[in-house]
C-alpha positions in Angstrom: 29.4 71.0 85.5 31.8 68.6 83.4 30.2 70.6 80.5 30.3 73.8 81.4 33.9 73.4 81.7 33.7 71.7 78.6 32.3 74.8 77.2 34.9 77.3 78.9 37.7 75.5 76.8 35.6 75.7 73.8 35.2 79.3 74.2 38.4 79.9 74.8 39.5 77.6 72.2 37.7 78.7 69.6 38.0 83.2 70.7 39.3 85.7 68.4 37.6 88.7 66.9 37.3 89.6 63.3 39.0 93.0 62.3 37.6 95.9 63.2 36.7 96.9 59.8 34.8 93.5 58.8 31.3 91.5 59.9 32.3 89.0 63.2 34.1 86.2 62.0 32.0 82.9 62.2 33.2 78.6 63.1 30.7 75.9 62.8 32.2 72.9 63.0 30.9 69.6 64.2 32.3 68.0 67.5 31.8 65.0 69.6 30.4 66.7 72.7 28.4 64.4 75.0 29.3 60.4 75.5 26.5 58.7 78.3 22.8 57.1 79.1 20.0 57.9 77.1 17.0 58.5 79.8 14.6 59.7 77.6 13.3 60.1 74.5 10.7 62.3 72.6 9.5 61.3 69.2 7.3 64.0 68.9 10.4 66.6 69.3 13.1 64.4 68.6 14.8 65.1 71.2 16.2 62.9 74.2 17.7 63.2 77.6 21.5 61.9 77.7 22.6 61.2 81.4 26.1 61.5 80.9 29.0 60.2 83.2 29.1 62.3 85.7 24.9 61.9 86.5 24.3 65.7 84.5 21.3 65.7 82.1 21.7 67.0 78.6 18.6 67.5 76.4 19.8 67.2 72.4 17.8 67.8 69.7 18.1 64.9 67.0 17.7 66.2 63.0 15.9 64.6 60.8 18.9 63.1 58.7 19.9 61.1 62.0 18.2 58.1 61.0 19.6 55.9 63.7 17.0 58.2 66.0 13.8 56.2 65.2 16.1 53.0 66.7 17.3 54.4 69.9 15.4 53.4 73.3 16.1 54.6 76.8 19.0 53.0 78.6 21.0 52.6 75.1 24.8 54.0 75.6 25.5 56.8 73.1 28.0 59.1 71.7 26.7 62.3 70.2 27.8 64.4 68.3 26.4 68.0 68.0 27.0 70.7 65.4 28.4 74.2 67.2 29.2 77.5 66.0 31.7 80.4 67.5 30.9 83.7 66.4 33.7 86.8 67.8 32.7 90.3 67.1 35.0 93.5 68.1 33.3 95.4 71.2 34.7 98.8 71.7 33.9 100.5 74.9 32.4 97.3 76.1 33.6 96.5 79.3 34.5 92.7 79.9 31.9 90.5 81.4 31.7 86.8 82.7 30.1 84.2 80.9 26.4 84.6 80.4 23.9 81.8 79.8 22.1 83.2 76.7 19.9 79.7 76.0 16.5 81.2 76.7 16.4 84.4 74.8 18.2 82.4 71.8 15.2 80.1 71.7 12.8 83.0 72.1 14.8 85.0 69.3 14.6 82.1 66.7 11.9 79.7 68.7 12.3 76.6 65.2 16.5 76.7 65.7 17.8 74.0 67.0 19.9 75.5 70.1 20.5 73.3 72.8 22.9 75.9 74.5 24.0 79.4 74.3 26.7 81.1 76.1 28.5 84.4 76.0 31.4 86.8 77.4 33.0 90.1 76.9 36.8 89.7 77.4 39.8 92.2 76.5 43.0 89.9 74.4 46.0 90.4 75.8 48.1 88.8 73.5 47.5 86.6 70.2 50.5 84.6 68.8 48.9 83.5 65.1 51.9 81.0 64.5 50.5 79.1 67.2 47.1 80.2 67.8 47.2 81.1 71.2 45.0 83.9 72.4 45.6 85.1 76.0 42.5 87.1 77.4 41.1 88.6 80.6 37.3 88.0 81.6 35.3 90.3 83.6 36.2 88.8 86.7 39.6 89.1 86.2 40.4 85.9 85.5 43.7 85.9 82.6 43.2 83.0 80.6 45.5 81.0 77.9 44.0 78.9 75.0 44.7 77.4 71.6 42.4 78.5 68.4 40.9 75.7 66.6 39.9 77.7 64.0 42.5 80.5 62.8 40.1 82.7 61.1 39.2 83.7 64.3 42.3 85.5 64.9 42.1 87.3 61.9 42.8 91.1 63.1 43.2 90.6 66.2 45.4 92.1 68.7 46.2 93.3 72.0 43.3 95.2 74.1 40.8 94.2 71.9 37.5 93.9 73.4 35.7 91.1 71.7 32.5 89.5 72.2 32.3 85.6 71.9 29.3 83.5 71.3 29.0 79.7 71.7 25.8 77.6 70.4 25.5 74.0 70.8 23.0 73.0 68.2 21.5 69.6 67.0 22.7 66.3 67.3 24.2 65.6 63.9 25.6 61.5 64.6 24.5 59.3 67.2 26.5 55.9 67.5 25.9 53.4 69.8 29.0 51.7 72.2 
């Protein structure tokens, strides 16, 4: 669940649609996302399970270019940190919506990416202060939510009653360091 929330302040964080008049605006950036156990790992996939403090399991695929991977072994403490990308499109006539677990049909879309999660929403802004990049939204369950941008661009055309559409992928393990 710690993630999950995780996720809802990196939504937030990182919402803002592009102009109306322009493709969605796009973020990748890399994070440090998950800190824990390793349980498992998977040579064949490169992947492993990360039992992280709060005893939730995380499966992360590991790129190629992590070289520390072929060292790793189960019970090693890890920090991980995983590439993610924001993408915020305009939505007219789209009514607001909660967040939607989109992992399975992302996988099916594009079944050789490397997305370890997907979410989306449909929320309406409320207010947008660029200076500070705050957005202020409402989700489709009502809920009014305040947030800080990480990444400006986001903002770009953005204002009041906009419906927007926010997408969140967690993608591949891009460092792994031991502690």
């Amino acid at each position: 669940m710690r993630f999950l929330a995780s996720f809802v302040v990196l939504l937030v964080v990182a919402s803002g649609p592009a102009p109306r008049a322009q493709p969605p605006n796009t973020s990748v950036r890399t994070v440090a996302a998950l800190s824990g156990r390793i349980d498992r790992i998977d040579n064949a996939t490169r992947s492993l399970i990360l039992r992280t403090g709060d005893n939730q399991y995380q499966s992360v695929f590991v790129g190629p270019e992590v070289k520390i991977f072929n060292e790793l072994k189960a019970g090693d403490d890890v920090t991980i940190r995983v590439q993610e990308s924001v993408v915020v499109a305009m939505r007219p006539n789209t009514r607001p919506s909660v967040i939607t677990d989109t992992t399975a049909a992302a996988k099916k879309a594009s079944p050789s990416s490397d997305v370890m999660q997907q979410l989306k929403a449909v929320v309406t802004v409320e207010s947008v202060d660029p200076t500070t990049q705050i957005i202020i939204y409402k989700t489709g369950d009502n809920r009014r939510v305040m947030r800080a941008v990480a990444d400006p661009k986001l903002l770009a055309g953005l204002k009041a009653n906009d419906v927007i559409e926010i997408t969140y992928t967690r993608e591949r393990a891009v460092e792994i360091e031991r502690r």
